[in-house]
C-alpha positions as CSV (number, residue, x, y, z in Angstrom):
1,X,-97.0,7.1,101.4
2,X,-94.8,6.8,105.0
3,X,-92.5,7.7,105.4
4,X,-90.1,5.1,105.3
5,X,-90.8,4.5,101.7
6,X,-89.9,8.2,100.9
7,X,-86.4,8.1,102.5
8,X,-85.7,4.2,101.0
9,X,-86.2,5.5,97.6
10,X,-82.9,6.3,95.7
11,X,-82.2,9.8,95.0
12,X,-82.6,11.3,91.4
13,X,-79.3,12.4,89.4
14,X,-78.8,15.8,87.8
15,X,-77.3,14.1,84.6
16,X,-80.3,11.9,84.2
17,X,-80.8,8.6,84.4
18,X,-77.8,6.2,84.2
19,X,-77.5,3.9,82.1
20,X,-77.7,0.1,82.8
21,X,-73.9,-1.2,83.2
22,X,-73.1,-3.2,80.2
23,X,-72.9,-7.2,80.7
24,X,-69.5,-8.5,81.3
25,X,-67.8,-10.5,78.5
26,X,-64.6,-12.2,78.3
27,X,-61.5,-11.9,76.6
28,X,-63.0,-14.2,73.3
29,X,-65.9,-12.2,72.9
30,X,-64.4,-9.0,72.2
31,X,-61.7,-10.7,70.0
32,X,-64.8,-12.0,68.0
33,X,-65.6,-10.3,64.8
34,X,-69.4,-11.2,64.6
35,X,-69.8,-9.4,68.0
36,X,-67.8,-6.4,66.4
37,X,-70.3,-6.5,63.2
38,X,-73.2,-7.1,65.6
39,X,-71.8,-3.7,67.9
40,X,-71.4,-1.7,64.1
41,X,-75.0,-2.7,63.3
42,X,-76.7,-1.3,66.6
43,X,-74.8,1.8,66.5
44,X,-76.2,2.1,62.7
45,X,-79.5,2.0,64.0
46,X,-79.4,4.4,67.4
47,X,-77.4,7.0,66.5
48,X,-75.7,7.9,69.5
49,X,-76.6,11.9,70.7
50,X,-74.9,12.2,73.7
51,X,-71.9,14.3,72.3
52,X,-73.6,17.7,72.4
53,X,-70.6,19.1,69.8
54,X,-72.5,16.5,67.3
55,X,-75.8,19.1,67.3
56,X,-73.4,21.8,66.0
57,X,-72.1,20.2,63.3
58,X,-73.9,21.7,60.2
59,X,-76.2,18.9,58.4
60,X,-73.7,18.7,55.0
61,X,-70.5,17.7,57.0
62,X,-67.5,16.8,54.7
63,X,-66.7,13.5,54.9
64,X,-64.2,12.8,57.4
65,X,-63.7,9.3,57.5
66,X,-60.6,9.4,55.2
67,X,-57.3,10.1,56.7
68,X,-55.7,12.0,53.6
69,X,-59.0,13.8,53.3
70,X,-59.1,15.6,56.6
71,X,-55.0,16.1,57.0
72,X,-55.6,18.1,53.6
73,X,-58.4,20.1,55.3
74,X,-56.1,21.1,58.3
75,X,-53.4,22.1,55.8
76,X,-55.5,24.1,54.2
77,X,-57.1,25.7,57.3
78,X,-53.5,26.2,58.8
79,X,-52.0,27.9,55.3
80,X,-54.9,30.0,55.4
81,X,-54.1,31.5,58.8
82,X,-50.6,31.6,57.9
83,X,-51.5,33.4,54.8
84,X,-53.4,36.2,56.7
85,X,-50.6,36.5,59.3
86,X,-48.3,37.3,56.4
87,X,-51.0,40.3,54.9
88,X,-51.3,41.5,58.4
89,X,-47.3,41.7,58.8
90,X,-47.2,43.3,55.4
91,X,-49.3,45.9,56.1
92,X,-47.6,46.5,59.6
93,X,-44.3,46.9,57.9
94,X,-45.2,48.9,54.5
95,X,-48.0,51.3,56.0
96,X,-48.8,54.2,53.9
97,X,-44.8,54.0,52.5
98,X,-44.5,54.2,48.7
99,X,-42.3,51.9,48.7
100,X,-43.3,48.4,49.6
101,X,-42.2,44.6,51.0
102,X,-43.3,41.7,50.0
103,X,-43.7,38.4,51.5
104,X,-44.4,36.4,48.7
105,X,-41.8,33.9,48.6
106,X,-43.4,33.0,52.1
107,X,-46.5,32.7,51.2
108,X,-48.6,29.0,50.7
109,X,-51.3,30.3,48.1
110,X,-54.0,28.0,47.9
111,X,-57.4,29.4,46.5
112,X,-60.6,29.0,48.7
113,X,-63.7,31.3,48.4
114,X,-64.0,33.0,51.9
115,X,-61.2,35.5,51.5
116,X,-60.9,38.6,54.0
117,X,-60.6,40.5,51.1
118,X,-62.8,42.4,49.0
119,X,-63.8,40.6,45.6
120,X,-62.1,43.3,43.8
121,X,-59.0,43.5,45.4
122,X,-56.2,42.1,43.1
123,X,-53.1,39.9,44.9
124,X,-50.4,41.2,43.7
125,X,-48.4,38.8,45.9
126,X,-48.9,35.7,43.7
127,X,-47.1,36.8,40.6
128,X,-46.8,33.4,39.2
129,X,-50.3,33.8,37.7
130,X,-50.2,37.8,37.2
131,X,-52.6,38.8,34.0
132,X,-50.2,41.5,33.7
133,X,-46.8,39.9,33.7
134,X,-45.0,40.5,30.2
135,X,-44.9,37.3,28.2
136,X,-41.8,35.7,27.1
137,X,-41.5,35.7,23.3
138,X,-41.4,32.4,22.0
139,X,-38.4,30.7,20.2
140,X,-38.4,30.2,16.5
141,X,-39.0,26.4,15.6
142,X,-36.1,24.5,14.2
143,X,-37.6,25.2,10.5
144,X,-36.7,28.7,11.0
145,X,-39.9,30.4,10.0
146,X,-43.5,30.3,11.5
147,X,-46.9,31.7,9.7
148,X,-47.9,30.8,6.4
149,X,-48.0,32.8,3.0
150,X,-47.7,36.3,3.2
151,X,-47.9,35.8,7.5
152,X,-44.3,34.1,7.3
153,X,-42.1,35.4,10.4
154,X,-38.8,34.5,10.5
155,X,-36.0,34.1,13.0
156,X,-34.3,37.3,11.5
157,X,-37.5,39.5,11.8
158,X,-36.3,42.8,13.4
159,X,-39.2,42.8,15.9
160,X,-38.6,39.1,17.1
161,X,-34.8,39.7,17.3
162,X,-35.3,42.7,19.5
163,X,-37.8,41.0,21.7
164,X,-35.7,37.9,22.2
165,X,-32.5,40.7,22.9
166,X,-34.6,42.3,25.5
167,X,-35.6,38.7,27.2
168,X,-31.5,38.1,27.0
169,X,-30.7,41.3,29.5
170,X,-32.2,38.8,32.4
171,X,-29.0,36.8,32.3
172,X,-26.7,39.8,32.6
173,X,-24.9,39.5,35.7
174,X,-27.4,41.1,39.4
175,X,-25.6,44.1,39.6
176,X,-26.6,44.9,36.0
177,X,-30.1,46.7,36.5
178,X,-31.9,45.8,33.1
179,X,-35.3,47.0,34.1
180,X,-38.2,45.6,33.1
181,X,-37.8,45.8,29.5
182,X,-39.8,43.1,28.8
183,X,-43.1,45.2,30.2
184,X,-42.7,48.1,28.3
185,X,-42.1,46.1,25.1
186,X,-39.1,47.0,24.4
187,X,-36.8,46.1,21.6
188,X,-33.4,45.8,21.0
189,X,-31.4,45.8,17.7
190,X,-28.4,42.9,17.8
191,X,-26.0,46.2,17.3
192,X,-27.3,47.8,20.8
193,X,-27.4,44.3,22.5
194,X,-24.1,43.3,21.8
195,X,-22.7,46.9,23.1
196,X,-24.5,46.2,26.4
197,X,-23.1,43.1,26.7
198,X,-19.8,44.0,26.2
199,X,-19.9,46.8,28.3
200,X,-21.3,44.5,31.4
201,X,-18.2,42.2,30.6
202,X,-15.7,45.0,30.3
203,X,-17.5,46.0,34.1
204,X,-17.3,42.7,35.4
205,X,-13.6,42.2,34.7
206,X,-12.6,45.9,36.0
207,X,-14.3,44.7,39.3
208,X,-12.1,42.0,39.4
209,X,-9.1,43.6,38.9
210,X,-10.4,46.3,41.3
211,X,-11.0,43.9,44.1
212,X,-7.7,42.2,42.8
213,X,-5.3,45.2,43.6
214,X,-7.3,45.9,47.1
215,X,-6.6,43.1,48.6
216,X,-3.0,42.8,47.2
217,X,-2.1,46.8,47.7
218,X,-1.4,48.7,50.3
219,X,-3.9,51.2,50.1
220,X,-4.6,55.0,52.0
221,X,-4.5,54.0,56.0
222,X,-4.9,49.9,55.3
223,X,-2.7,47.7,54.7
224,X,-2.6,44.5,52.6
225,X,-2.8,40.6,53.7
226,X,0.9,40.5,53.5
227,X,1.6,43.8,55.3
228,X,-0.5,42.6,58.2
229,X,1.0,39.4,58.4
230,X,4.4,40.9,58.4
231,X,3.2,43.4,61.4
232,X,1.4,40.3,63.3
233,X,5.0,38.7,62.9
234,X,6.8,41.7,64.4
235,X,4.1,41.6,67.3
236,X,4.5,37.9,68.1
237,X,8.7,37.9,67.4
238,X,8.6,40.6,70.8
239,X,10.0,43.6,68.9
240,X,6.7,45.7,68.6
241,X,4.4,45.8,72.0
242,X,1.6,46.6,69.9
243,X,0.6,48.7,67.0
244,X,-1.4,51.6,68.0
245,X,-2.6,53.0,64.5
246,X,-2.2,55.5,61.3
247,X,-0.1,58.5,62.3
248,X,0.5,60.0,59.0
249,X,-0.2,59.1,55.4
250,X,1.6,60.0,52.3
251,X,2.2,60.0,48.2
252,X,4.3,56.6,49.0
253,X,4.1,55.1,52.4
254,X,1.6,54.8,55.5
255,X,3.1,55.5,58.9
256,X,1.9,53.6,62.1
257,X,3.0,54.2,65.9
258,X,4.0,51.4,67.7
259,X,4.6,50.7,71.0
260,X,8.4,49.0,71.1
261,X,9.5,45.5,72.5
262,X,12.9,44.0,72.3
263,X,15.6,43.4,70.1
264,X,18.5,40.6,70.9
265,X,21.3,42.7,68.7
266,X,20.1,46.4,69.8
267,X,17.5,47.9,72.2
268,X,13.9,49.0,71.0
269,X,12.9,52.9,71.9
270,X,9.4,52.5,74.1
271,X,7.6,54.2,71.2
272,X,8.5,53.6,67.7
273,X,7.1,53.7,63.8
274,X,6.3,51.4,61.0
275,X,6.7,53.4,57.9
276,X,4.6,50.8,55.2
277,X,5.5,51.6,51.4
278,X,2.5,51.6,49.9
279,X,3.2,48.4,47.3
280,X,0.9,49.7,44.6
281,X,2.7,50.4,41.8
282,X,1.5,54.1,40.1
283,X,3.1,55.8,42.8
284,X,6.6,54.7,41.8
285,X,6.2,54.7,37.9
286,X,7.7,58.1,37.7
287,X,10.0,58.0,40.6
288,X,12.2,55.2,39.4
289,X,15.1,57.8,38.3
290,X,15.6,58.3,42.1
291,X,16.9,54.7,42.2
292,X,18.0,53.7,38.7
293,X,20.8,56.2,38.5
294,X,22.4,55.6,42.1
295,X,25.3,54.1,41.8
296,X,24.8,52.3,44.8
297,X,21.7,50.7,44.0
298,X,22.2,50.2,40.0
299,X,23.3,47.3,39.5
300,X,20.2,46.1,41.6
301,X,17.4,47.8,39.7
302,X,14.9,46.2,37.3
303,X,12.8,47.6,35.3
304,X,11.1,44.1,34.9
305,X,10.3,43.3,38.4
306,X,8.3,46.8,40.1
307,X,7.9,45.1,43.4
308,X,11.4,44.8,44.2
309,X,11.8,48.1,43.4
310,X,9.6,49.4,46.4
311,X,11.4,47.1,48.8
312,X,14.5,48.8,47.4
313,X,13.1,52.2,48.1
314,X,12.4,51.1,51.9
315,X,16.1,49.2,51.8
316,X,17.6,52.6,50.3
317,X,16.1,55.0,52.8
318,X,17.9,52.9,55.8
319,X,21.1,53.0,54.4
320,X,20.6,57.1,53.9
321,X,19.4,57.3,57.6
322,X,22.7,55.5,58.8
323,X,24.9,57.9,56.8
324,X,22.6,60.8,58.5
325,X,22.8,59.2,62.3
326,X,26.9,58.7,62.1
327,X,27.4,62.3,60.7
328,X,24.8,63.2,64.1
329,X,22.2,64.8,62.0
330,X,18.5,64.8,63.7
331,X,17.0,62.2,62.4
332,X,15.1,59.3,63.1
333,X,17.2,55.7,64.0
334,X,16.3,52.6,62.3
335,X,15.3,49.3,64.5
336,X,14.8,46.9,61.6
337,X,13.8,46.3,58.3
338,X,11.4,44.0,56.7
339,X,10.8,43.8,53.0
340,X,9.1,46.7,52.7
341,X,8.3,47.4,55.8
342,X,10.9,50.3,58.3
343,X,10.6,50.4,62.2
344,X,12.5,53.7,63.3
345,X,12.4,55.8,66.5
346,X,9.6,57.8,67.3
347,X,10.0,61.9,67.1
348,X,7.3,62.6,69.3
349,X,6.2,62.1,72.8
350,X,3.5,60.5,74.5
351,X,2.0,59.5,71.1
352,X,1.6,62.4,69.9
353,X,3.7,63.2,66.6
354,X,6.0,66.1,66.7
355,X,4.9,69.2,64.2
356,X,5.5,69.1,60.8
357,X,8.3,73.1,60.3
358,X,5.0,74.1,58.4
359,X,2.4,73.9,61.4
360,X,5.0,74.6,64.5
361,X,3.8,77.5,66.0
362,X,7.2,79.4,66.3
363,X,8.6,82.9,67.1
364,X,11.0,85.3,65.4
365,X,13.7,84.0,67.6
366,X,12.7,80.3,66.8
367,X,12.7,80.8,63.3
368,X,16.0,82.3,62.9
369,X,17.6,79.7,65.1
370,X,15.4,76.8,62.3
371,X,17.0,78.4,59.4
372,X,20.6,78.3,60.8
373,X,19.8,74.8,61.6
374,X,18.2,73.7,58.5
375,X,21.7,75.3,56.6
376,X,24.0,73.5,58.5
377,X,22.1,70.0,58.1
378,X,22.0,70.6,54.6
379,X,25.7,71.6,54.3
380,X,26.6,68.5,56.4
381,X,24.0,66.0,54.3
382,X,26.1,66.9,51.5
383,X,29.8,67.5,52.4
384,X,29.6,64.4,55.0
385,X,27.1,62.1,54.0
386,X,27.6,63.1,50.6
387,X,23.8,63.1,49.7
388,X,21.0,65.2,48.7
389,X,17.8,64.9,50.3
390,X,16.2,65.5,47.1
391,X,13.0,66.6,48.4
392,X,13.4,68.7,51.4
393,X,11.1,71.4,52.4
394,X,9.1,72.5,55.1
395,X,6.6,69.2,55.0
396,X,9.4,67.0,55.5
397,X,10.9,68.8,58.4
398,X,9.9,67.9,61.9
399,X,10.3,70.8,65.3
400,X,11.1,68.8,68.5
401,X,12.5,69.6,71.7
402,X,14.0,73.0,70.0
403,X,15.4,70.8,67.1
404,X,15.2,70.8,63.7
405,X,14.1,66.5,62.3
406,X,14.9,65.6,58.7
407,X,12.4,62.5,57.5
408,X,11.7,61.2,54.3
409,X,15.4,60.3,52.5
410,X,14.2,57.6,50.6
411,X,14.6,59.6,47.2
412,X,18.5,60.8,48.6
413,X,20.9,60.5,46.2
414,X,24.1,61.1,45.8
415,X,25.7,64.5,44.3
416,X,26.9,62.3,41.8
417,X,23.4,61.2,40.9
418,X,22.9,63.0,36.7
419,X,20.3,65.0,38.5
420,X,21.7,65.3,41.8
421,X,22.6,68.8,41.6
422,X,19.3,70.1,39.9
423,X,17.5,68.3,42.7
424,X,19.8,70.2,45.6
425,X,18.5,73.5,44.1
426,X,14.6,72.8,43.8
427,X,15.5,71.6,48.2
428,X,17.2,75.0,48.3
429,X,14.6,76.9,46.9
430,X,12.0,75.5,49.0
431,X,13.9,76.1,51.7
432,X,14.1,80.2,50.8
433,X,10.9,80.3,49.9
434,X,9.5,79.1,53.1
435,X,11.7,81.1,55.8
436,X,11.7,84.4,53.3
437,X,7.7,83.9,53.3
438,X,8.2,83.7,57.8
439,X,9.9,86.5,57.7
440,X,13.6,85.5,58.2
441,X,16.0,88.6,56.8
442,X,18.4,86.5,57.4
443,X,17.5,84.0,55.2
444,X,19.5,83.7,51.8
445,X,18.3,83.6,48.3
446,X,18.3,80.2,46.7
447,X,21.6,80.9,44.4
448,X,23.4,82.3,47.5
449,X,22.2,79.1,49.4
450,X,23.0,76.8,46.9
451,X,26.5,78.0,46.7
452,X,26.7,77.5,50.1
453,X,25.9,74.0,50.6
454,X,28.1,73.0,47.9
455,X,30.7,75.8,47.8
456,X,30.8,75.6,44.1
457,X,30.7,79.0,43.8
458,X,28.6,79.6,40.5
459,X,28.6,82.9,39.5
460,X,25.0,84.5,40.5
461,X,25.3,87.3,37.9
462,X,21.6,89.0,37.2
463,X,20.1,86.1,39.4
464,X,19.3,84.5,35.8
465,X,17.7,81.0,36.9
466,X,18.1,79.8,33.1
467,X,21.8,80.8,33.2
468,X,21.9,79.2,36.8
469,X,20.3,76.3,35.8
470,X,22.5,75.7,32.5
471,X,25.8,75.7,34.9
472,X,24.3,73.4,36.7
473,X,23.5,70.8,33.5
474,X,26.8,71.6,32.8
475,X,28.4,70.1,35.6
476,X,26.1,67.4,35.8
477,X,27.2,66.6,32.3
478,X,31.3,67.2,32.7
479,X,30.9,64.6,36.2
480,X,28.8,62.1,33.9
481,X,30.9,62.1,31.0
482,X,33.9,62.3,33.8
483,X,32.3,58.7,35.2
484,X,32.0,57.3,32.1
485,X,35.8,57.3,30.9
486,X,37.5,56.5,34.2
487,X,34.9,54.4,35.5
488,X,34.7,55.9,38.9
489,X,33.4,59.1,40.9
490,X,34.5,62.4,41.0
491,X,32.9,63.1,43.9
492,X,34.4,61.9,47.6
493,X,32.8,59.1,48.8
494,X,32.2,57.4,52.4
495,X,31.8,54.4,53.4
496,X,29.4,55.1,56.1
497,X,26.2,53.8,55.1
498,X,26.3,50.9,57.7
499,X,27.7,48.5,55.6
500,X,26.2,46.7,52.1
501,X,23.1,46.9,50.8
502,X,21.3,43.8,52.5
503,X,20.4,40.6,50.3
504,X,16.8,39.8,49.4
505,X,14.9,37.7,52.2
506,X,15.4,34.4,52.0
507,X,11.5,33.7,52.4
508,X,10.6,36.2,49.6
């Protein structure tokens, strides 16, 4: 062979021999439907084998050709997967924990034979087909009776009843925890059921009323819907900067500090207080006696409408603190009012409340310099404003800047008051009691003090406090009975309260 024949010949190709370039045909021909038959029919005979993935295949292949058939495959192959992703998250999350999650809501349970899992491994997951699930009983037929002769059940049979009573306890309301009553066989007389379900009713209404007075009370440091409306109004009005939080908390009110804004009629002091009456009720069912007896307040009290009464209590204590701040006694000044809502001056300084007489820290010298103080307040409260505070004792006396406060004169009354006396001794006994306990010689006994604050001059005797106590009734008494015929006080009065008592809001 030369070798110009060699290098004429055409090379070899890697991939075989190629195949002859199919004949060209024109548009008609391939629209034609006996060439298509004619293509079907040659493919039917020579199996085409140049897709090596077609060796793979195993010789029983599904059949393929239909489209619902093989979408259904893929959804099967893809819920599979899913299914083994949830098992494998499972056991990540439960481990060797007792207690266990469960992803069966999630799951697409489809049987197939290949599982991962052993063949006697049970799936708990799918517990709509558990051999162990309790069967519901079943219901009597309308006839009213099932079996035959001596095999006659009836709807009253005690064991049906108490099955069907345990099978009821699943539509007691989700915080009920029933159990699982129906797996252990247990039964239920109609006397037991019944109990239970009154008892979850009774439950479900006390949680109502629960939630009820939480959102409409003012609770221990929180305040109500209302009350925080009225504070966001106080905010966005200019008088309050803003409201810094819970300074002191107490049998009837919340106190707040506040940082003051501005006031057209009066200036705001930079740091003031929102004293909050706490609007639920118990904590002024056995305190209405402060209020109902004043003469100032009387003809304004209602025993039919509680509510009002607290906002009376905040109206009352305003009033007392204007008699207090004319006669110059320490005390704190009011800004505003707002139902039952005060804003007064801070006693304090740089947010930090001043101590209560109890916790103040003082010396000898400082407590003999309190009592004197705390004497003369009380003899002008009484001779000048002509009130009582009613409840005064070291927890409702503040120490600033050498000073002694007074605070809390919402239960003041007047010495005409039926108990107004018997409540200025219990304030002068507390008052003995604390300064004797401090160590103040100087300090009085309680008759001593008593007589003089009010320069009645009871005879102390033998220090008798039953024979004290029975003069004291017996004034009370003589000035009631005194009231009644002539239709006025016997006691001076002053008209130094800041005016009358102010008119319910208009928006109320």
């Amino acid at each position: 062979m030369d070798q110009s024949g060699v290098t004429a010949q055409t090379p070899k190709s890697p991939w075989g021999s190629a195949a002859p370039a199919a004949p060209a045909c024109s548009l008609a021909e391939v629209m034609s439907e006996q060439l298509a038959k004619q293509l079907d029919e040659e493919n039917a005979v020579v199996p085409a084998l140049s897709d090596p993935a077609a060796e793979l295949l195993p010789d029983e292949a599904p059949d393929t050709t239909s489209d619902l058939m093989l979408a259904q495959m893929l959804q099967m192959q893809f819920d599979r997967e899913f299914d083994d992703q949830l098992r494998r998250e499972e056991k990540k999350f439960n481990g060797d924990s007792k207690v266990s999650i469960s992803f069966e809501n999630y799951r697409m349970v489809h049987p197939y034979d290949d599982s991962d899992s052993s063949g006697d491994e049970v799936d708990w997951q799918d517990t709509r087909h558990d051999p162990y699930r309790a069967d519901k009983p079943q219901t009597t037929p309308r006839k009213g009776f099932t079996g035959k002769g001596k095999n006659i059940t009836t709807k009253h049979d005690e064991v049906t009843c108490g099955r069907k009573n345990t099978a009821r306890m699943d539509n007691f309301a989700p915080e009920v925890h029933v159990g699982d009553g129906l797996g252990m066989d247990l039964k239920l007389s109609n006397q037991v059921f019944n109990s239970l379900k009154r008892h979850c009713y009774s439950e479900q209404r006390r949680s109502a009323r629960l939630h009820e007075k939480k959102e409409h009370s003012t609770a221990e440091q929180a305040v109500d819907p209302r009350t925080r409306l009225l504070m966001y109004k106080m905010v966005n009005a200019g008088v309050l900067e803003n409201i810094n939080g819970c300074i002191s908390t107490g049998k009837e009110s919340v106190v707040f500090h506040a940082d003051g804004g501005s006031l057209e009629e009066q200036p705001v002091p930079d740091e003031v207080v929102l004293k909050v009456f706490k609007t639920t009720l118990n904590e002024f069912k056995n305190r209405d006696r402060y209020i109902k007896d004043d003469y100032r307040f009387k003809d304004r009290f209602s025993k039919l409408n509680p509510r009002k009464i607290i906002r009376l209590w905040a109206e009352k204590e305003m009033h007392n603190l204007g008699r207090m701040k004319k006669a110059e006694i320490p005390c704190p000044e009011v800004v505003l009012l707002k139902k039952h809502i005060l804003v007064m001056s801070f006693i304090g300084k740089d947010h930090v409340p001043a101590p209560k007489l109890k916790d103040a820290m003082l010396n000898s010298e400082d407590l003999k310099n309190a009592y004197y103080q705390v004497l003369h307040v009380m003899q002008q409260l009484y001779q000048e404003c002509n009130l009582v505070h009613a409840d005064l004792s070291e927890y409702n006396m503040l120490w600033h800047e050498g000073k002694v406060w007074l605070i809390d004169v919402s239960q003041s009354v007047e010495p005409t008051h039926p108990h107004g006396l018997e409540f200025l001794f219990r304030d002068c006994r507390n008052v003995s009691t604390f300064f004797q306990k401090r160590g103040v010689s100087e300090a009085m006994s309680t008759y001593d003090l008593f007589n003089a604050v009010t320069g009645l001059n009871i005879p102390v005797g033998a220090e008798d406090e039953a024979e004290f106590m029975a003069e004291i009734v017996a004034l009370e008494k003589r000035n009631e009975d005194h009231i009644q015929k002539r239709g006025k006080k016997t006691f001076p009065v002053t008209s130094e309260d800041g005016g009358p008592p102010l008119e319910p809001d208009a928006d109320d």
